[in-house]
FIFILUM-257233 format. One record per residue (C-alpha): x, y, z; residue number from 1; residue in one letter. Coordinates in steps of 0.5 Angstrom, whole numbers, padded with zeros to 4 digits, always signed. Example, Ala and Ser with C-alpha at 12.3 -4.5 7.8 and 13.67 -1.06 7.14 Angstrom:
REM residues 2
[site [+0025, -0009, +0016], 1, "a"]
[site [+0027, -0002, +0014], 2, "s"]
//
This chain:
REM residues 496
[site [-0021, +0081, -0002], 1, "x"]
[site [-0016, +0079, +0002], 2, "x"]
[site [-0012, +0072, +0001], 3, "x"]
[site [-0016, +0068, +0004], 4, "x"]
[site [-0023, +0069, +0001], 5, "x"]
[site [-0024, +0065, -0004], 6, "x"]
[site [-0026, +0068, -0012], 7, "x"]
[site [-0032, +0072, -0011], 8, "x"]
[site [-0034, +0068, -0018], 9, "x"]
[site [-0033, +0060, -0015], 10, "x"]
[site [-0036, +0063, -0008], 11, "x"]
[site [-0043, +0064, -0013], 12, "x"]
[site [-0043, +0058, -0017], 13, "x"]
[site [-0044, +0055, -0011], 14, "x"]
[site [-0049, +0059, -0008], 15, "x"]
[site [-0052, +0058, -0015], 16, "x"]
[site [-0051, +0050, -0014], 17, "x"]
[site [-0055, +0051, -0007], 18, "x"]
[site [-0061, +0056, -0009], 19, "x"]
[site [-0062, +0049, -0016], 20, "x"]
[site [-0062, +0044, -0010], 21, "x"]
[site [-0067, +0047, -0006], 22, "x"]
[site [-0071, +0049, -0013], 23, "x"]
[site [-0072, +0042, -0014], 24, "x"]
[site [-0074, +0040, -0006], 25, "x"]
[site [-0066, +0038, -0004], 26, "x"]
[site [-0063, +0040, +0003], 27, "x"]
[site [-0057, +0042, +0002], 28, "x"]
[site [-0056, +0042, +0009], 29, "x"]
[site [-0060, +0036, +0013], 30, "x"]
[site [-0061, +0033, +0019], 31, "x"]
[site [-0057, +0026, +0019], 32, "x"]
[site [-0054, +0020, +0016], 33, "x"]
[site [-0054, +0013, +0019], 34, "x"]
[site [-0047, +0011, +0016], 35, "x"]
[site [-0045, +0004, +0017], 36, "x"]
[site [-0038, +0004, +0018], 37, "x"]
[site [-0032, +0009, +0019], 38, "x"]
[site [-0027, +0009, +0013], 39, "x"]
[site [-0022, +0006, +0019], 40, "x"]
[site [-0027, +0001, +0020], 41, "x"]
[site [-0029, -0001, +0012], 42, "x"]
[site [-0021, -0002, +0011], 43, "x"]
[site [-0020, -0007, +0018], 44, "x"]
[site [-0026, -0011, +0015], 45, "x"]
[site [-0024, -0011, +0007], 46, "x"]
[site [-0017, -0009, +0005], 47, "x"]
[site [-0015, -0016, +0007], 48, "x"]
[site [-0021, -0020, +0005], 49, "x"]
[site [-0021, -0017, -0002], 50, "x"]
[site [-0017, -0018, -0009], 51, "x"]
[site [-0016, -0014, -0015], 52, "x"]
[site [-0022, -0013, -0020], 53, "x"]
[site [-0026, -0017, -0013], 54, "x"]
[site [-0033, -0014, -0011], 55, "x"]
[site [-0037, -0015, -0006], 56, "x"]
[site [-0045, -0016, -0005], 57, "x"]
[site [-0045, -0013, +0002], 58, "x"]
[site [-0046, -0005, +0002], 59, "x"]
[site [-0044, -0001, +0007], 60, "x"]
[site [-0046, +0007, +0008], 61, "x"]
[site [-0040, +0011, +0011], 62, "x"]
[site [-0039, +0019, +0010], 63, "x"]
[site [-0034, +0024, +0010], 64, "x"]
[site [-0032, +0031, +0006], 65, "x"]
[site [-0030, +0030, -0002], 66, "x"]
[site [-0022, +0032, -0003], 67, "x"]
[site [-0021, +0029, -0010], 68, "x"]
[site [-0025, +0028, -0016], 69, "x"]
[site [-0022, +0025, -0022], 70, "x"]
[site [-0027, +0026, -0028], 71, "x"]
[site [-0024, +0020, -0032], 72, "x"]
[site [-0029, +0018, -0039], 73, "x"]
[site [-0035, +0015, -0037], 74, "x"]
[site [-0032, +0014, -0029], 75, "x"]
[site [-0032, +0018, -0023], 76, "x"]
[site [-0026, +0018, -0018], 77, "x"]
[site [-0026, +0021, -0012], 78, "x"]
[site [-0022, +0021, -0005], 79, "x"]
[site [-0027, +0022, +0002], 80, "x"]
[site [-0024, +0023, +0008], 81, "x"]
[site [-0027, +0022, +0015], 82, "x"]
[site [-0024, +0023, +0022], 83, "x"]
[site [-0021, +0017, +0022], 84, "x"]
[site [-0018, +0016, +0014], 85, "x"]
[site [-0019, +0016, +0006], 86, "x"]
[site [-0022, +0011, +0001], 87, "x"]
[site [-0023, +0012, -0005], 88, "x"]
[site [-0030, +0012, -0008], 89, "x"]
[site [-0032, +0009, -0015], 90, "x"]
[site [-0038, +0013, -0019], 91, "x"]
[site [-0040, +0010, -0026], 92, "x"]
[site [-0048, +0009, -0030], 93, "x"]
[site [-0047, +0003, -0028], 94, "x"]
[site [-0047, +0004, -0020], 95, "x"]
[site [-0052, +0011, -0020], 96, "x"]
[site [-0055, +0011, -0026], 97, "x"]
[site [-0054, +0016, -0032], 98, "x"]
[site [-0058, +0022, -0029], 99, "x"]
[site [-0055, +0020, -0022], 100, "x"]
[site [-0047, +0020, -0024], 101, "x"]
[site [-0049, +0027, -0028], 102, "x"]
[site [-0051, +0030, -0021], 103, "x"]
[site [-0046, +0027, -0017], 104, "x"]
[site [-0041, +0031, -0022], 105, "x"]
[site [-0043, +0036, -0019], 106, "x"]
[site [-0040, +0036, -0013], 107, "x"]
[site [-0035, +0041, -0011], 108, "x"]
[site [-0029, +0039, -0007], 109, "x"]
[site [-0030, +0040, +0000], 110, "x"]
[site [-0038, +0037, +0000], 111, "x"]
[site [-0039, +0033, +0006], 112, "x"]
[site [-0043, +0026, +0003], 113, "x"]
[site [-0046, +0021, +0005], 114, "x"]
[site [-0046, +0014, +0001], 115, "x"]
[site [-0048, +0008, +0000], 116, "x"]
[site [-0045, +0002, -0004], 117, "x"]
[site [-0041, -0004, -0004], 118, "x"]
[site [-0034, -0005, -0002], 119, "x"]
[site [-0030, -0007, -0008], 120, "x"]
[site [-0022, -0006, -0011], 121, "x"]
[site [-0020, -0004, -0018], 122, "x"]
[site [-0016, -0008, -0022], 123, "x"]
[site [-0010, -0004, -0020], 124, "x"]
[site [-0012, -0006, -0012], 125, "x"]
[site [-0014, +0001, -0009], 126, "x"]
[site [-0020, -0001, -0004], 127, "x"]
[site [-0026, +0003, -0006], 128, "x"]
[site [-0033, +0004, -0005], 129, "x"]
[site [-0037, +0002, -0012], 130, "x"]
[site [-0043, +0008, -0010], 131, "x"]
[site [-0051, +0007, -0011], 132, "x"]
[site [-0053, +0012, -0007], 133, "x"]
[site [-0051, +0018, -0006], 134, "x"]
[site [-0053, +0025, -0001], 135, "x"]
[site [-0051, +0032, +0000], 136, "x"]
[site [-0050, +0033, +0007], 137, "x"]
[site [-0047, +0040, +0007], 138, "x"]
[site [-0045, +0044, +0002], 139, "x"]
[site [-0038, +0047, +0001], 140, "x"]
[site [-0039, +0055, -0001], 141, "x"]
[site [-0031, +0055, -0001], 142, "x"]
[site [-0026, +0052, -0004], 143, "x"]
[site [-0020, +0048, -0001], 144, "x"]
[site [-0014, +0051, -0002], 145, "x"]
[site [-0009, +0048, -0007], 146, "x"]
[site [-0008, +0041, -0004], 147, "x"]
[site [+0000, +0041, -0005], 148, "x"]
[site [+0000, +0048, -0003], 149, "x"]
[site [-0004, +0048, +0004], 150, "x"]
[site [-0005, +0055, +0006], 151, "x"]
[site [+0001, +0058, +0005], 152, "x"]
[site [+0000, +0064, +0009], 153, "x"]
[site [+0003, +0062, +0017], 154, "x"]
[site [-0002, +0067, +0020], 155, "x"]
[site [-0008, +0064, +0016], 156, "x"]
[site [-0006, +0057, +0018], 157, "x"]
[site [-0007, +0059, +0025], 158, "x"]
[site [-0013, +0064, +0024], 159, "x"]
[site [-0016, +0059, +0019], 160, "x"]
[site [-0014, +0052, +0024], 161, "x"]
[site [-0021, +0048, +0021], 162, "x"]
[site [-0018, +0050, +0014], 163, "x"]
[site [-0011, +0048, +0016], 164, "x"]
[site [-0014, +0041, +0019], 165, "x"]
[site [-0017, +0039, +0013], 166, "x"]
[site [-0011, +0041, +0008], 167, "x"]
[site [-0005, +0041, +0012], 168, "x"]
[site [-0003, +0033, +0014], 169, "x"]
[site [+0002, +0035, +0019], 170, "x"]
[site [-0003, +0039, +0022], 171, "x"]
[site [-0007, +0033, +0024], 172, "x"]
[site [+0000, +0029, +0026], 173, "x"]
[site [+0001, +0035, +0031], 174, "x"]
[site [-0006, +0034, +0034], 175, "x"]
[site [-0007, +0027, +0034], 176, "x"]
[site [+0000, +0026, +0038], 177, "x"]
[site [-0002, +0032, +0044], 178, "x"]
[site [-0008, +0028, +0044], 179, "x"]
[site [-0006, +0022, +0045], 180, "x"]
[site [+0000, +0024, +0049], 181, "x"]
[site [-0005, +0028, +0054], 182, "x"]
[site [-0010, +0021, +0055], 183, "x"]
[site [-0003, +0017, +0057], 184, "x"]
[site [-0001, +0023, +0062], 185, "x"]
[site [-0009, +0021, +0065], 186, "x"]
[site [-0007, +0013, +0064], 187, "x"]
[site [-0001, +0014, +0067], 188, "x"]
[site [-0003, +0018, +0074], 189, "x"]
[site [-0011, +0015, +0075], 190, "x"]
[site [-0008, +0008, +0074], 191, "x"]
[site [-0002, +0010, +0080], 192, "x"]
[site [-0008, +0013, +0084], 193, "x"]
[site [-0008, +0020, +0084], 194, "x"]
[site [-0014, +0023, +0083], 195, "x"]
[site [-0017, +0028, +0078], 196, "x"]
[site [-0020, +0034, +0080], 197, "x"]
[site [-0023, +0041, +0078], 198, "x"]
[site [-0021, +0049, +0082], 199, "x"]
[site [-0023, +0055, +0081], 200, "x"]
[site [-0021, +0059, +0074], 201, "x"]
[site [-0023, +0065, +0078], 202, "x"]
[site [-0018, +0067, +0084], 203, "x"]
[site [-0019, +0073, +0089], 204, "x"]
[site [-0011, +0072, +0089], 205, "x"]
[site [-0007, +0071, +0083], 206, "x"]
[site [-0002, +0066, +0086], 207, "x"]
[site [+0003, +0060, +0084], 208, "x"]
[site [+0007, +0063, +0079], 209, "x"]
[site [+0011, +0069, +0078], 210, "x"]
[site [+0006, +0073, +0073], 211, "x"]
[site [+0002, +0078, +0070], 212, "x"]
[site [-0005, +0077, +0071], 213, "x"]
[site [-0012, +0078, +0067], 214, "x"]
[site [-0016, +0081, +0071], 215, "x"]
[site [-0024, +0082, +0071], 216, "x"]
[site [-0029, +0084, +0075], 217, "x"]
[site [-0035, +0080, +0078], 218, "x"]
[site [-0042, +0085, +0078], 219, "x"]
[site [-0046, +0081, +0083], 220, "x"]
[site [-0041, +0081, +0089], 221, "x"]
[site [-0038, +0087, +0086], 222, "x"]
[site [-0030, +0084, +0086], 223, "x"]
[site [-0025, +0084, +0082], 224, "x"]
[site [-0023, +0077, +0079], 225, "x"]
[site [-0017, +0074, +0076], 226, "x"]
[site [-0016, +0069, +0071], 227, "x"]
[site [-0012, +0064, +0075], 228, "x"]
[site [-0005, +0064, +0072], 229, "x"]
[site [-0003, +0057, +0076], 230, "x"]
[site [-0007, +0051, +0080], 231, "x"]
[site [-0002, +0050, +0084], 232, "x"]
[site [-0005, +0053, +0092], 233, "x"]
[site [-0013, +0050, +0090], 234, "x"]
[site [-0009, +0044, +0090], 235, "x"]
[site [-0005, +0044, +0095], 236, "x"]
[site [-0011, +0046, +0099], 237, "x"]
[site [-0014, +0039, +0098], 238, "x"]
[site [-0008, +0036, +0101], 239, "x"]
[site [-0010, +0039, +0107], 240, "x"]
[site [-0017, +0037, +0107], 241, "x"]
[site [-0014, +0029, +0106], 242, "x"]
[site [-0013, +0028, +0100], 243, "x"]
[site [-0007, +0025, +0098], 244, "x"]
[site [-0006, +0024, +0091], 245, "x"]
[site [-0009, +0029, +0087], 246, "x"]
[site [-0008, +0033, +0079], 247, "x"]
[site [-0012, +0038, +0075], 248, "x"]
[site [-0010, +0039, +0067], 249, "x"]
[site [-0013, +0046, +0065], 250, "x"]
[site [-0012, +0052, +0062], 251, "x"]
[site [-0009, +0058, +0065], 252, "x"]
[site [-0007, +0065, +0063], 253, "x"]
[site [-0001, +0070, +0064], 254, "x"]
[site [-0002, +0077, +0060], 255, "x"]
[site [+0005, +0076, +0057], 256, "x"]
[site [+0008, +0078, +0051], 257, "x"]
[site [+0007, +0073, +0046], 258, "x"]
[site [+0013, +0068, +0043], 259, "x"]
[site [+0014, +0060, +0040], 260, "x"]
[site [+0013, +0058, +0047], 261, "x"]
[site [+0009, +0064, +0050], 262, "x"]
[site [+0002, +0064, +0050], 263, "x"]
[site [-0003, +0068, +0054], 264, "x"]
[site [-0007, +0062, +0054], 265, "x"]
[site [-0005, +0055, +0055], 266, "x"]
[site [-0005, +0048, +0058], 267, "x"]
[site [-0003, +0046, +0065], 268, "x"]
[site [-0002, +0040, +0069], 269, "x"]
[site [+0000, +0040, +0076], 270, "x"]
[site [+0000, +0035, +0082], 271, "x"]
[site [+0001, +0034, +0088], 272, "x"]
[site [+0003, +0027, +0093], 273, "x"]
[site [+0004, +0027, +0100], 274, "x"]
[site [+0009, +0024, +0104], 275, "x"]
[site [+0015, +0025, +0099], 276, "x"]
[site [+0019, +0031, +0096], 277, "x"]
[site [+0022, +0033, +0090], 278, "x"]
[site [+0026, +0026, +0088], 279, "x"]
[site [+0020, +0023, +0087], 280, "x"]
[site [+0017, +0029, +0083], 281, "x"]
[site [+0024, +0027, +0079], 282, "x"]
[site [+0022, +0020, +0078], 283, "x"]
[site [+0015, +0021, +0077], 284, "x"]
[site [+0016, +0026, +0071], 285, "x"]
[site [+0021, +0022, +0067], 286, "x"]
[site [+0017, +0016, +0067], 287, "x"]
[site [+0011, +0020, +0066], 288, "x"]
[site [+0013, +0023, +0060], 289, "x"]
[site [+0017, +0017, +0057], 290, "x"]
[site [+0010, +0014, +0057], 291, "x"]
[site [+0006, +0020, +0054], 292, "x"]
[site [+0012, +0018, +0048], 293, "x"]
[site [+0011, +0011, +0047], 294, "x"]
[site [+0004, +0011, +0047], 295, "x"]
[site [+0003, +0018, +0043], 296, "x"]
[site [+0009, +0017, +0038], 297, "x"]
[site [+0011, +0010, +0039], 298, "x"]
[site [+0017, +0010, +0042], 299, "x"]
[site [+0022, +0015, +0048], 300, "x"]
[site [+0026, +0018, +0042], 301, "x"]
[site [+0025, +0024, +0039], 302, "x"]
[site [+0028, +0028, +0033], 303, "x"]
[site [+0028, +0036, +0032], 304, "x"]
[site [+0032, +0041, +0031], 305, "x"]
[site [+0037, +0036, +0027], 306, "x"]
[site [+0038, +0033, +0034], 307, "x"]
[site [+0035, +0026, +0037], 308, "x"]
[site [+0034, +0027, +0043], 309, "x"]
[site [+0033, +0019, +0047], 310, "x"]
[site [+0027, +0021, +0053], 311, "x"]
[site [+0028, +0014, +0056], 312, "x"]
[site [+0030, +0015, +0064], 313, "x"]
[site [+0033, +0015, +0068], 314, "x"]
[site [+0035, +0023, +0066], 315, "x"]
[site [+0041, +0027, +0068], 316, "x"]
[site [+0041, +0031, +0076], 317, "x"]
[site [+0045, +0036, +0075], 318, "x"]
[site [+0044, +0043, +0080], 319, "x"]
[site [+0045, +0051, +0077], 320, "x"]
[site [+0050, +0053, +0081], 321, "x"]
[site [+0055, +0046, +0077], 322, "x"]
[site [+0051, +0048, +0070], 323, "x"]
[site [+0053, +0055, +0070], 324, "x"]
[site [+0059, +0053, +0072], 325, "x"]
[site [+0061, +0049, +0066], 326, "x"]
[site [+0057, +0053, +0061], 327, "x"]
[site [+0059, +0061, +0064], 328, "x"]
[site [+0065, +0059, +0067], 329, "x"]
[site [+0062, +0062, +0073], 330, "x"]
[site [+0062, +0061, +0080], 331, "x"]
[site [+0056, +0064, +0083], 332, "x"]
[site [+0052, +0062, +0089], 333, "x"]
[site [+0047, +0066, +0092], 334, "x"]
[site [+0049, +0067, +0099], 335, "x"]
[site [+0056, +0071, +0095], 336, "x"]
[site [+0055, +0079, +0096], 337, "x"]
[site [+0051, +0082, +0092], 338, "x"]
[site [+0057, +0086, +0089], 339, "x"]
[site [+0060, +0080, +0087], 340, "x"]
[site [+0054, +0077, +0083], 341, "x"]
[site [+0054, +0085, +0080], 342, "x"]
[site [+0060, +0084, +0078], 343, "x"]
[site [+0059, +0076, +0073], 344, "x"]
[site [+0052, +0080, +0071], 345, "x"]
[site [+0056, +0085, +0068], 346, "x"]
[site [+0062, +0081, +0066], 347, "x"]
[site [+0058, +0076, +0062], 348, "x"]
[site [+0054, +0081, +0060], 349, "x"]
[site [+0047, +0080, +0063], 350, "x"]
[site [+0042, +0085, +0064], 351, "x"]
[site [+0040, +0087, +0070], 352, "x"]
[site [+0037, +0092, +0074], 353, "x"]
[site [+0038, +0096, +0081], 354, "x"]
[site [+0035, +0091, +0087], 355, "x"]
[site [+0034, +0085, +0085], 356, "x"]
[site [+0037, +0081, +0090], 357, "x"]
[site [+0043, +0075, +0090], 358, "x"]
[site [+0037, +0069, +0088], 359, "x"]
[site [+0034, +0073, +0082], 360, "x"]
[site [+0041, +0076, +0080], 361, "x"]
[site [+0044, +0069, +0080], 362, "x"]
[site [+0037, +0067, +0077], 363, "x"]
[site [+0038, +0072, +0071], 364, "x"]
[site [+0046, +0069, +0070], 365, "x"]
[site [+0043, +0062, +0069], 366, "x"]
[site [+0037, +0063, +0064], 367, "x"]
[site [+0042, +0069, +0060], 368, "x"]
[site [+0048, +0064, +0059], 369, "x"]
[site [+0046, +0057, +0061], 370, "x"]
[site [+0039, +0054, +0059], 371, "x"]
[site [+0038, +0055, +0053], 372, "x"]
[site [+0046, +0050, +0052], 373, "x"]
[site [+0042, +0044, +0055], 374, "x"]
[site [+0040, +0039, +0050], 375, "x"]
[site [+0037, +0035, +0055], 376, "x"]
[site [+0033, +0032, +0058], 377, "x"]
[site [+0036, +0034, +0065], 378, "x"]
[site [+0032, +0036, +0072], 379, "x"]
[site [+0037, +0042, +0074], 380, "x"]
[site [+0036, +0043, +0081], 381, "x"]
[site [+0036, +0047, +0087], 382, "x"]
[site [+0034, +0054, +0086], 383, "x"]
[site [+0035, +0060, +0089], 384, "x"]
[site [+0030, +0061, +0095], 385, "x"]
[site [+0029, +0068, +0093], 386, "x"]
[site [+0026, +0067, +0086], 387, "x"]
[site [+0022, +0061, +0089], 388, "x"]
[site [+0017, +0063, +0094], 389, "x"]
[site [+0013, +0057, +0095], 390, "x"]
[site [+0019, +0051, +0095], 391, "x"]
[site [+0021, +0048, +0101], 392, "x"]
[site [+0029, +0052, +0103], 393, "x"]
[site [+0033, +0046, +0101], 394, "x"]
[site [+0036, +0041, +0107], 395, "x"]
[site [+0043, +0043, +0106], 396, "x"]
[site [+0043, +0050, +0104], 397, "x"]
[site [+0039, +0055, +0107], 398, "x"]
[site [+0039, +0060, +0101], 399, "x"]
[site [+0036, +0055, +0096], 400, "x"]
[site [+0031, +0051, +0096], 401, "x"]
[site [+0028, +0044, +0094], 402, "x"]
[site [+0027, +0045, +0087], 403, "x"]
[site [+0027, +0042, +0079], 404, "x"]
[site [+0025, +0044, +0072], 405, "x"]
[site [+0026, +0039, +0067], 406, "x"]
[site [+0030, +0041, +0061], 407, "x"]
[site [+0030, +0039, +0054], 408, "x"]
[site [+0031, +0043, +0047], 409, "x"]
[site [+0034, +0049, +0051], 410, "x"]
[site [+0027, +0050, +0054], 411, "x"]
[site [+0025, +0048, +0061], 412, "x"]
[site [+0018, +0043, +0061], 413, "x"]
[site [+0015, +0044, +0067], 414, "x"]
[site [+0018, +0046, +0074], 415, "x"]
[site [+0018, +0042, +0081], 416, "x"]
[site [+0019, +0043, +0089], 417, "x"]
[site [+0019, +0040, +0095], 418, "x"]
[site [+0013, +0044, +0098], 419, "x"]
[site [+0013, +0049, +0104], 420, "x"]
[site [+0009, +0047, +0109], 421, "x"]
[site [+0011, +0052, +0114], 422, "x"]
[site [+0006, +0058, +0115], 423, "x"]
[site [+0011, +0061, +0119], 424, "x"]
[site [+0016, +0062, +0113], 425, "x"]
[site [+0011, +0062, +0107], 426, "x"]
[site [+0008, +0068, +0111], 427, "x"]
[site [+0015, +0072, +0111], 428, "x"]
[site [+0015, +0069, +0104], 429, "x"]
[site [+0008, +0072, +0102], 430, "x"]
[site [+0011, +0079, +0105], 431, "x"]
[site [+0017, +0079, +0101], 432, "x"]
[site [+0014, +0078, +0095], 433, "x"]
[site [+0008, +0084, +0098], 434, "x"]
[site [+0014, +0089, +0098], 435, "x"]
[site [+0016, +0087, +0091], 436, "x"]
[site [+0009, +0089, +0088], 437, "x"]
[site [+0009, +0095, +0091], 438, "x"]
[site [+0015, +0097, +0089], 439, "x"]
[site [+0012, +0096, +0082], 440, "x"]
[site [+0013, +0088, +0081], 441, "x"]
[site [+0007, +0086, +0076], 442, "x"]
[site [+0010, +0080, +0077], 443, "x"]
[site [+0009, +0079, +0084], 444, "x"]
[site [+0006, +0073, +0087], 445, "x"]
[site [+0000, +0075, +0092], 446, "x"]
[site [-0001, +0075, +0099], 447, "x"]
[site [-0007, +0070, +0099], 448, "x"]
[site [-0009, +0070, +0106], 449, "x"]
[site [-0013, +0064, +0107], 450, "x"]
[site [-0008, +0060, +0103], 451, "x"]
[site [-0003, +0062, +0110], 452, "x"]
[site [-0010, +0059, +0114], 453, "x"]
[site [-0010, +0053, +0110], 454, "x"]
[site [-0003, +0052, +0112], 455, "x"]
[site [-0005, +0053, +0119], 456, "x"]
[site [-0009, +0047, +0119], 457, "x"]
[site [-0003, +0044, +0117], 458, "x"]
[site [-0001, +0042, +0110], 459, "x"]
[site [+0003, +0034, +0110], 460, "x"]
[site [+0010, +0034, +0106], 461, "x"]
[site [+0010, +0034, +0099], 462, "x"]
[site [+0012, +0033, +0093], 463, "x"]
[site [+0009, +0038, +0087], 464, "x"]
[site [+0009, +0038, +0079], 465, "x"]
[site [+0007, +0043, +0073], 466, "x"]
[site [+0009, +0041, +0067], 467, "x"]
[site [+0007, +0045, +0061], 468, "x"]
[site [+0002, +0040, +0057], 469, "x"]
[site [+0003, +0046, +0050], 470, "x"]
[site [+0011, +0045, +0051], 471, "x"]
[site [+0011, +0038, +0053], 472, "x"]
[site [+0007, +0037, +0045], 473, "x"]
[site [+0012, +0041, +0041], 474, "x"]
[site [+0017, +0036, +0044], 475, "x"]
[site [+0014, +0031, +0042], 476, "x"]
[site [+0011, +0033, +0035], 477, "x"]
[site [+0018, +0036, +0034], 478, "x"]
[site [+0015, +0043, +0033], 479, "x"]
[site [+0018, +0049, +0034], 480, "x"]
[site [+0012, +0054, +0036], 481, "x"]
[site [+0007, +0054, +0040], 482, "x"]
[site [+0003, +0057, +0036], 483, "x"]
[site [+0003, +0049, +0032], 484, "x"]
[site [+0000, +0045, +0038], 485, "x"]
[site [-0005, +0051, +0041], 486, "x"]
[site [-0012, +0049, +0037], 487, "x"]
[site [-0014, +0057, +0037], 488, "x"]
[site [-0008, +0060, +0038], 489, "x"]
[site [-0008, +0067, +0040], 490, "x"]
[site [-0007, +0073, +0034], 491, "x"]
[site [-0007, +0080, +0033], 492, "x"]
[site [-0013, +0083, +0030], 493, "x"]
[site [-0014, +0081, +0023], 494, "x"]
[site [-0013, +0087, +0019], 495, "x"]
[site [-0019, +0089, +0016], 496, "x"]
//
């Protein structure tokens, strides 16, 4: 028996509960319940109305999962909590009769019921429900874990998410905050005009990140297929099509290793608006993630790590090439002999490999020695072009481009560009990137044909956004993991 079956004897007690409910004609598992009210809504309507020792003449049916029961006397005290709270039920001879009191005794902890009974306080002023009525709605055959202990093993808690959500509080805190913060992103973009829309999650081309894709094959066309590791190309299509202002979020997947901000499997939003550039991409993603606080946590200032970290905008602008600077004390730029930059790779002792090219080594030197220093929020701007295939080349610099990742808790959030509209250079860019995957890059971006004909037709300048919805959770939840924020996070097997 592993550590989180339960004892195999509580395990048959409550099957023995469920064959006695069943001899006597009760289901233990019926259809429905027509509650009245949420225990939210039974609190909003009564807490204020009532006083201590007060009973009203006015039952109402609510219904929720049995999580304490405190046998007292001739008295029955249990706890029910539904989606949206707890309240406390009141069980007595009086309410339910001898026979029916003695039944509801035996429930267990983790039942679901339905109950009907007239909304009271105690003399202490605890609003309860006093229960005349009661049903079974499901049977629990598995205990709860100890209520002051949760599930005490990590991995259990994630494998096991239906038990950590219901004994684990701060679990329920950390989703209720991504919920609530992915509906203010949906406020924050409808409400300024953009529109949402749905791409394809199978692409013929893995393209719009530089990653490792998922692969399958389509039996009817008799194809291979990859699961799309970024939205960005479908939805500059639609650009081109005439839309002007639109967004997607949805899942995408990288078969990459996993990490506490890596998943194979994770959440996107990327945007896109024509007729700007990457500086109002800057204002659009500060103001959108100080609104998804607000509405999600109740204000802009977030505290992890020991450290407050004030969201509010405007955010610090600062360019690579002045951040490694100040954190490496380096000077680098990606138009200096290649040599030279091998040199400070070597000096600052940062890994590197034979070919790659001044853009990834400069690249390299900033993720090694300078991100993880940034508390942030900070856009870090103006990216070598080499590691951007996809960015617009910068106005000023032909060896960068017009890109931004916004940065805080050491970790970027998202990524940014002034996109490239020019077929001409995202072809030469595509087939860079063409010989890079055959000298054996997994990571290399692919070269989409129809894409380049897509932008033949003539894609507008823009502006473009991605941010990581998962990363973006842990920030504002305060966590450190991604495994916290991912409902379902992916794991290895479990042992047998």
């Amino acid at each position: 028996m592993s550590a989180a079956e339960p004892p195999a004897d509580q395990r048959a007690q409550r099957l023995a509960k469920v064959e006695a409910l069943r001899a006597r004609g009760v289901d233990p598992y019926p259809v429905r319940f027509d509650r009245t009210l949420t225990v939210a809504e039974i609190r909003d309507r009564y807490d204020a109305q009532l006083e201590a020792g007060q009973e009203l003449d006015a039952p109402e049916r609510v219904a929720g999962r049995l999580m304490l029961i405190r046998r007292q006397g001739k008295l029955t005290f249990a706890t029910m909590r539904d989606g949206t709270g707890s309240v406390q039920l009141f069980v007595s001879d009086d309410g339910l009769g001898e026979a029916g009191h003695n039944e509801f005794d035996q429930l267990d902890l983790g039942d679901w019921v339905g109950v009907e009974g007239a909304p009271m306080k105690t003399k202490r002023g605890e609003l309860s429900v006093k229960v005349t009525a009661f049903t079974l709605l499901s049977k629990a055959l598995r205990p709860l874990p100890d209520k002051w202990h949760g599930l005490a093993d990590v991995d259990t808690r994630f494998r096991q998410r239906y038990v950590d959500l219901i004994a684990n509080d701060d679990a329920r805190r950390v989703f209720d905050i991504r919920f609530a913060a992915v509906a203010a992103i949906r406020r924050f973009l409808t409400e300024r005009g953009f529109v949402e829309v749905e791409t394809p999650v199978l692409h013929a081309v893995p393209g719009g990140a530089a990653a490792e894709p998922f692969v399958t094959h389509h039996n009817a066309l008799d194809i291979d297929l990859y699961l799309r590791i970024a939205l960005e190309l479908p939805l500059k299509r639609l650009l081109v099509g005439g839309f002007e202002k639109v967004f997607e979020i949805g899942r995408v997947f990288r078969n990459e290793g996993l990490g506490w901000r890596w998943q194979p499997e994770f959440t996107m939003l990327e945007l896109y608006e024509a007729f700007v550039d990457y500086t109002e991409m800057m204002t659009i993603t500060e103001e959108m993630v100080a609104y998804a606080a607000r509405e999600s946590i109740g204000g802009t200032v977030v505290e992890t790590d020991g450290q407050r970290i004030d969201l509010t905008p405007p955010w610090e602008r600062r360019t690579m090439l002045d951040l490694i600077r100040e954190h490496a004390g380096a000077e680098v730029h990606p138009g200096m002999p290649i040599e030279k930059l091998e040199r400070v790779c070597d000096d600052l002792e940062v890994p590197r490999e034979r070919g790659w090219d001044p853009g990834k080594l400069v690249m390299e030197i900033y993720e090694k020695t300078t991100e993880s220093k940034l508390v942030g929020p900070v856009f870090v701007l103006d990216y070598p072009r080499d590691v951007s295939p996809l960015a617009r080349v910068h106005r000023d610099d032909p060896t960068l481009v017009e890109r931004f990742e916004p940065v805080v808790r050491g970790f970027e959030l998202g990524n940014a560009f002034s996109e490239l509209n020019d077929p001409v250079d995202q072809r030469e860019r595509f087939e860079a990137q063409a010989e890079l995957a055959a000298k054996g890059d997994v990571e290399a971006h692919g070269f989409d044909h129809d894409y380049i004909r897509a932008l033949e037709y003539g894609l507008p300048p823009c502006g473009g956004l991605g941010i990581g919805i998962d990363r973006l959770a842990m920030l504002l939840a305060g966590v450190s993991a991604i495994r916290e924020v991912i409902l379902f996070p992916h794991l290895r097997p479990e042992a047998d």
